[in-house]
Structure formats: structure tokens, C-alpha cells
N, C-alpha and C positions, 0 to 999 in steps of 0.2 A: 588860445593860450597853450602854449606848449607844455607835452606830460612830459615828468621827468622820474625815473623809477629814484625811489630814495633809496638803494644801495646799488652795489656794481656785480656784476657777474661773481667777480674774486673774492665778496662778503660771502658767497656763498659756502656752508664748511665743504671738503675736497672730495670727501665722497657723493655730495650732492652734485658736483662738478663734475664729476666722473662718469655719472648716471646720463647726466645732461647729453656730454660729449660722446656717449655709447649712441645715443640716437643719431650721430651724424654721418654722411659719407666721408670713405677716405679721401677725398675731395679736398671737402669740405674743411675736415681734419686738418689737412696741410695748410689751408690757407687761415684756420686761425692758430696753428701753433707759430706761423711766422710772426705776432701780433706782440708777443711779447718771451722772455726767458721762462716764466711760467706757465705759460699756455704750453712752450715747445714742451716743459716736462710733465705738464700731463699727457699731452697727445703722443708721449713716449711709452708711457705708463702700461708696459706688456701686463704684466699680474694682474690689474684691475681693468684698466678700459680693452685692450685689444680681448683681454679675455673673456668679459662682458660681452665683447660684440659678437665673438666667437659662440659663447652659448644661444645668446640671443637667439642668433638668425639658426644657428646649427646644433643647438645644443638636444632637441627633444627627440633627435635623428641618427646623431654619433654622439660617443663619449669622447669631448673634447680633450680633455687632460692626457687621454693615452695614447695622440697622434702622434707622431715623433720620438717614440719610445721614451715619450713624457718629459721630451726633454727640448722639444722645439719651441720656437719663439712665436708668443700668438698672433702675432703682426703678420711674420711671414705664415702662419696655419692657415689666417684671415682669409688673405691674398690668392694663395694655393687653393682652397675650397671654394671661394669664387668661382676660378675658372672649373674644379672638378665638379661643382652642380649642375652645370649643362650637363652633362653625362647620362645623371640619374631619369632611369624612363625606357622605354624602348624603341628599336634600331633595327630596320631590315637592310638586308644588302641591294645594292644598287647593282641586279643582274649585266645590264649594258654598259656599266662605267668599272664593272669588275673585269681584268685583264683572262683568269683564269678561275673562274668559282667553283672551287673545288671545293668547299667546304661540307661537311654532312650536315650543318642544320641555316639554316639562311634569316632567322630572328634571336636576336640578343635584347638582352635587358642588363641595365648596372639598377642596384641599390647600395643603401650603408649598411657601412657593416658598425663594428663597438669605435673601429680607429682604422675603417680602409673602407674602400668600395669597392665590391665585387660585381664581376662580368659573367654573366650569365647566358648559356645556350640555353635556346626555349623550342623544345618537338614536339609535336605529338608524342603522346603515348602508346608503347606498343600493346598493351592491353586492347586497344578498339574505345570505341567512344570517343568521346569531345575530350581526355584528358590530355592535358600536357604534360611535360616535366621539363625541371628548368637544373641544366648544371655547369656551376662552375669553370671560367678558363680564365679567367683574370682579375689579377688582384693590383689594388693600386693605395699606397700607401704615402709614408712621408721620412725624408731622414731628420737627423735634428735640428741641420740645418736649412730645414725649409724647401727642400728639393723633391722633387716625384722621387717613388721608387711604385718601378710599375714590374711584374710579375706574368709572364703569358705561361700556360699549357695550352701547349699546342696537341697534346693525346687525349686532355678530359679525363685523365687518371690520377691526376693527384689530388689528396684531400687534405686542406691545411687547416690548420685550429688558429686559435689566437696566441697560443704561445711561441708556434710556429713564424708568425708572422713578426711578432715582438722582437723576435732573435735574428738578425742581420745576417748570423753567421750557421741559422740553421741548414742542416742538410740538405732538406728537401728545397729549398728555398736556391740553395746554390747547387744545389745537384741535378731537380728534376725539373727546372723551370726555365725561361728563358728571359734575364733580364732586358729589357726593355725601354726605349727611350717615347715619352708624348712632347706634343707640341700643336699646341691649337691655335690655327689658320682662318682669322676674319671671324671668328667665334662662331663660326656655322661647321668648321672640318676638322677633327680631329688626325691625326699624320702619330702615327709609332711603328717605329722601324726597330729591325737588331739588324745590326752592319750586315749587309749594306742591303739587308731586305728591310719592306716596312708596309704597313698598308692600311687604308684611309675607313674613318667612320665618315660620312659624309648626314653632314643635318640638311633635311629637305628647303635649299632655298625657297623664298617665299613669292618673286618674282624674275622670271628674266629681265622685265625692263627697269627695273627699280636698281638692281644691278649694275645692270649695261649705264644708265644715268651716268652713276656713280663713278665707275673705275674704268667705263668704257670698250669695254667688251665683254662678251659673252661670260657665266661666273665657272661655264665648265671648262674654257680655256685658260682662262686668268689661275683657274685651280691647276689645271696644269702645266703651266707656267711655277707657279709655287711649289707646285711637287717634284718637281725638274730641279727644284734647288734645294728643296730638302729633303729628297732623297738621296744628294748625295755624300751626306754626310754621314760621319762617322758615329756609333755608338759611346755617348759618355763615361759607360761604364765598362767594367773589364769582366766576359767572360773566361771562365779556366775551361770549357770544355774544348774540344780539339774541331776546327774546322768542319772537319767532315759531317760531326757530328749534328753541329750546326746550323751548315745544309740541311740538312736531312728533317731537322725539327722544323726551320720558316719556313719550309718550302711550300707545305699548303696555305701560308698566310702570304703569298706572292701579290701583292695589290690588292687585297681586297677592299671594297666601299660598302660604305653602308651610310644610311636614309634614318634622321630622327620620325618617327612617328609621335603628331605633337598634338594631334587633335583627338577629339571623340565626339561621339554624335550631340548633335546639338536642333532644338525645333525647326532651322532650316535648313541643316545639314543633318539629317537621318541616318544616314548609310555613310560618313566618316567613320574612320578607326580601322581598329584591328578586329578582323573575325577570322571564325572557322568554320569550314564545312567537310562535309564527308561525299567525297566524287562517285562517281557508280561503281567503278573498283572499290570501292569500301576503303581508301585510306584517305587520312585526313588532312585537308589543307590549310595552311593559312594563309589569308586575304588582308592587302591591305586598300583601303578606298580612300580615294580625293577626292577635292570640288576642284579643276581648273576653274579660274577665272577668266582667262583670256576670252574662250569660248563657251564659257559657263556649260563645260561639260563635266562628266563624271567620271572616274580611272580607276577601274579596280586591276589589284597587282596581286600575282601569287608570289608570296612571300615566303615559301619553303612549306615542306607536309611531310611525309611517311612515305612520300613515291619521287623517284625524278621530276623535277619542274620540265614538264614539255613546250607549255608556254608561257612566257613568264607574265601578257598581259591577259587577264580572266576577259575582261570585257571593257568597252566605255559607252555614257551614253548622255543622251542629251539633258541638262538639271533642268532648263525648263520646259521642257515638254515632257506631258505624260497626262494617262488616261482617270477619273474618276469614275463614281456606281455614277448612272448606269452603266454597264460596259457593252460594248458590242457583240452581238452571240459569238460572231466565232472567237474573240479574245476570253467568255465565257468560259467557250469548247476548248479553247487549248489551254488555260488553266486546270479546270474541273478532270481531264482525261491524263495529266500528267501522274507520276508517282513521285513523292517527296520522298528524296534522298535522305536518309539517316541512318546513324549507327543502328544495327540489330537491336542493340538491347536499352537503345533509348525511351524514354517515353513518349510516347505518341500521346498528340493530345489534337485537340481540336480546335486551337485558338488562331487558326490561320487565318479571319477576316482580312477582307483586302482594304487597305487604307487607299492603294493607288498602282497603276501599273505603267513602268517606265519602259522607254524602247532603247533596246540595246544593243549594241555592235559587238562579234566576236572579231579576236585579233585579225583571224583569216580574211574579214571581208575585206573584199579589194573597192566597195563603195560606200564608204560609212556615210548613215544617214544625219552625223553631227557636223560633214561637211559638206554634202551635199541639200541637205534641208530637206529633205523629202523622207518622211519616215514610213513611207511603203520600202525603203532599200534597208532596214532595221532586220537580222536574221535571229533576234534574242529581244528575253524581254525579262524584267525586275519584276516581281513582285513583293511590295511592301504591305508588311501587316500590322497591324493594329497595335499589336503586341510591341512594337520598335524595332522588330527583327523583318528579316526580308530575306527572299529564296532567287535564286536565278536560271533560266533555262535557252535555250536556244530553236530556234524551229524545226531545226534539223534532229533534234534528239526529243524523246517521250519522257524527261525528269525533269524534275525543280531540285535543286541543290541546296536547301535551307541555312541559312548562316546564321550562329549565334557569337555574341563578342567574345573576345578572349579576354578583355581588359574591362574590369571596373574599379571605378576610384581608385584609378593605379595599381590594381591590386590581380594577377594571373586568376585567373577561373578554372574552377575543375583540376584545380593541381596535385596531381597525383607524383610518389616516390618511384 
């Protein structure tokens, strides 16, 4: 026997209908406002449903109402904050796809701001120690009419407020900034240029061959392919500053890329994420670590510190091979005689038990034992500790480099002013 509901969707009164249609994709949305004249005007319905959805998904993170200088349309807010959430999180630079890295710090973070997202430089701290600090270079906002308005410092010396921001025609805003055009590519590359410079955030694809399937070659040519054609374009908006001037401000933003950092560690991946350590020069790095899958190895990346990056890959090494207790004397001896790297005035503690000791390749070796299979050709080795943290050393040197994360539940560690 067939159910039949005894009333229709439209018995329902309009704010129950409203509520209903907030749960749905914009999708979805369009294909039932085609269904009737009434359905199109609710699925129009900016004030309540787009606004609804707006808070919903984004509301506990920005102050919805003050995007647009409170004057934009929630539909288009919607639409625009979609694409601006990939954003939020952090970002290293992509040392070998960067034309000229000139930059003084090499990891970024965006978070929300009340009605924009700001772009964050993340250093070490010059105090010493594990601290970081994190400052400002870009600001990305909305006009009323539903459009980026994105904001670069390219010196790190302006400090903007929210009223600042609110005001179109502030000073600082058109005096000391450099307006900016975005443009998101395949949803993994971010492209913002100021005529006719511009230069790339780059999200870590997930596979080459998933890729290549797909579109059929390689994703770092097909990228630049894409950037071949929209770098040539022009800036939307009108700078007043004088050419010269101009120069002189992109010019250390000349192609830069940069890499989403999307993981953290997890019971089989250990040593993903972001960390830092302190090198025997005493300044401090940061690291970022992968799992390849193709060859089920592991990629640690320095990702900028307090000293020149000399090499930009720390180490790699095999994820499945690696040593348990017991361990062999001499893997014993060359743990036990090492000195564990740390800031002065850190706390030294004694929780270093070993969970497990992996074998590791420095960039230099010209035999790495992840492709030759023979882990006698290994000149570094991981030590993982109990604790979830892990140190790293080389044969050639008498130190453990101990790394602790920079990131938890999203959130900068040890963040110092």
C-alpha cells in the first residue's frame, strides 16, 4: 500500500520552509526552485535562507552581517566564502616550483578575522626557544557587490584595525598596500597577481597519477600551462601609485608557490605535520613531513627557520621498514652517545623511550636505501618516542635534532608577540 504524506511541502508555514531549504546544496537549491514560482522565491530569499546558510556553515568563525560593508548580498557572501575556506590553515612554500624565493619567512597561515581573512607570516622567534610569531601580510575581504577585495603588504609594516578595513577609501588601505587580484585554479592552486606580477599558493596535490587520469598530464605542467594564461592578465583594479613604485613593492612576491599543509599526525602516520626543531647552530627550523604513497616512503621538508635554508629536503626514509626493542648494540651505541639538540633553556626531561627507529636518507646521499632496498646504504636514522614526538640524526654527525609540533588542533604552539 502506498504512504501518502497528508499535507505538501507548501502547508508547511514559510519559515519552516526556509529552515528546511537552509539544509540543502546550492545545487540542489536550483533544481527545486525551478519546480514552481514559489519555490524560485524562496530559493531567492537573501535576508532568510542565504542568510541562514551563511551563518550556519560560517557563522561561529566570522561576523556574517559585516562582510561587505554590510551591504553585500548573502547568496553572493555564500558563494565567495566557499571558495575563501580552502585558504584557512597552513601553507609552505614550494622551494623548487618558486622561480626566485626570496621571501624572509617560508610558512604562512590565513585564519577569520570579524568580516575578512587574514594571511599570516609564521618565524621563529628571535628570543630562542621553540617560539614562533605570526604577522600579518594579507588581508582578503569582500565589496558589496560580492567581489574579492584582497590587500598585500609586501614590507610586514602595516597594522590595520577593523575600521580600517570597513573603509574602502582608507588611507592606509590605498596608500600603503598593494591591491590585489585572486583566482582559484582546479581548487588545489591559488594565482594573485598586481599587473603584471603575481604568484601562486600551491595545495599539495594528492597524487600524480590520479591527475594525469584525469586531464592527462602531469598537474605541474598542466599548472603551468594555466599560469601562462593567467599571468597574463591584467589587474581588475586601479592602482594610483606610480609604476616605479610598484616594481619595487611585487618584486619580492615574483612567482612565489606555496604547498597546503593538510595533515597531522595520525596512529599510522606518526611523523606527519608540521614541526620544529633547533639545529646545532642553535636556530630554529621548521619541518614539514609526508607519507609518499607511491613508494610508501617518508619526505621531510625544511620549511623555513631563523638561518638560510641550505637544504631544502631534511631527510627521507623508508614508512615500512624500521627497527623495534630489542635493538641491536650498535643502533643501542649510536643512539645512547648522541647529544639531543635543544634550546638552552628548554626543559630537559627524560621521556625519550623509544617507540621505534627508522632508516633514513640525507638529501646528499647519492644511494638512497628507499631505492635501492638495502638498508645497509641508510647514513641517518629517526628516532620515534613514546611521547609522539621524534628526533633525527645522521651517521656522520654526534646529535639527535628532537622535533616537537608547531600545530595543534589548528592552533600555533608556543606563540610568542
Amino acid at each position: 500500500m502506498e504512504f501518502v504524506l497528508p499535507f505538501a511541502f507548501s502547508d508547511f508555514p514559510e519559515d519552516v520552509q526556509i529552515r528546511i531549504l537552509s539544509f540543502l546544496d546550492p545545487s540542489e537549491l536550483e533544481s527545486f526552485a525551478r519546480t514552481s514560482t514559489t519555490s524560485l522565491a524562496l530559493c531567492r530569499d537573501d535576508e532568510r535562507l542565504w542568510f541562514l546558510k551563511c551563518g550556519r556553515r560560517w557563522g561561529s568563525q566570522t561576523q556574517i552581517k559585516n562582510w561587505g560593508g554590510r551591504k553585500i548580498s548573502y547568496r553572493h557572501l555564500y558563494h565567495l566564502l566557499e571558495k575563501y575556506e580552502n585558504l584557512i590553515g597552513f601553507w609552505f612554500l614550494d622551494y623548487y616550483s618558486t622561480i626566485s624565493p626570496s621571501l624572509s619567512t617560508f610558512l604562512v597561515c590565513f585564519e577569520w578575522g570579524s568580516f575578512y581573512i587574514t594571511g599570516y607570516r609564521v618565524s621563529p622567534s628571535k628570543s630562542g626557544g621553540y617560539g614562533v610569531t605570526k604577522k600579518p601580510f594579507l588581508w582578503i575581504t569582500a565589496t558589496s557587490n560580492g567581489k574579492g577585495l584582497n590587500y598585500l603588504d609586501t614590507d610586514g609594516r602595516v597594522s590595520l584595525t577593523d575600521k580600517d578595513l570597513l573603509r574602502e577609501d582608507s588611507e592606509k588601505l590605498r596608500g600603503e598596500l598593494i591591491l590585489v587580484d585572486i583566482q582559484f585554479a582546479l581548487n588545489c592552486h591559488l594565482l594573485m597577481w598586481e599587473n603584471p606580477q603575481f604568484f601562486e599558493f600551491r595545495r599539495r596535490l594528492s597524487t600524480r597519477v590520479e591527475y594525469e587520469s584525469v586531464y592527462g598530464c602531469p598537474p605541474d605542467r598542466l599548472m603551468a600551462q594555466i599560469c601562462g594564461i593567467l599571468g597574463g592578465k591584467h589587474s581588475l583594479t586601479r592602482d594610483t601609485t606610480s609604476k616605479k613604485e610598484r616594481r619595487q613593492r611585487v618584486q619580492t612576491w615574483d612567482s612565489q608557490h606555496f604547498r597546503k599543509a593538510i595533515d597531522s599526525p595520525t596512529p599510522s602516520r606518526p611523523l606527519q605535520g608540521l614541526w620544529k626543531g633547533v639545529s646545532p647552530n642553535g636556530s630554529l627550523n621548521l619541518y614539514w613531513v609526508s607519507y609518499r604513497e607511491v613508494i610508501d616512503y617518508i619526505l621531510c621538508e625544511n620549511v623555513g627557520g631563523s638561518s638560510k635554508i641550505e637544504s631544502y629536503e631534511a631527510f627521507r626514509a623508508l614508512s615500512t621498514v624500521f627497527m623495534e626493542s630489542p635493538y641491536p648494540p650498535e643502533e643501542e651505541s649510536r643512539y645512547s652517545s648522541r647529544v639531543h639538540v635543544r634550546p638552552p633553556r628548554a626543559i630537559h626531561s627524560d621521556d625519550h623511550d623509544l617507540w621505534g627507529i627508522f632508516y633514513a636518507d640525507s638529501s646528499c646521499n647519492s644511494n638512497p636505501s628507499y631505492l635501492s632496498g638495502n638498508m645497509d646504504d641508510a647514513d641517518g636514522r629517526i628516532w620515534v618516542y613514546t611521547n609522539g614526538t621524534f628526533g633525527f640524526g645522521f651517521l656522520r654527525d654526534d646529535f639527535i635534532v628532537d622535533l616537537k609540533p608547531v600545530v595543534k588542533n589548528g592552533c600555533l604552539l608556543d606563540l610568542t608577540m
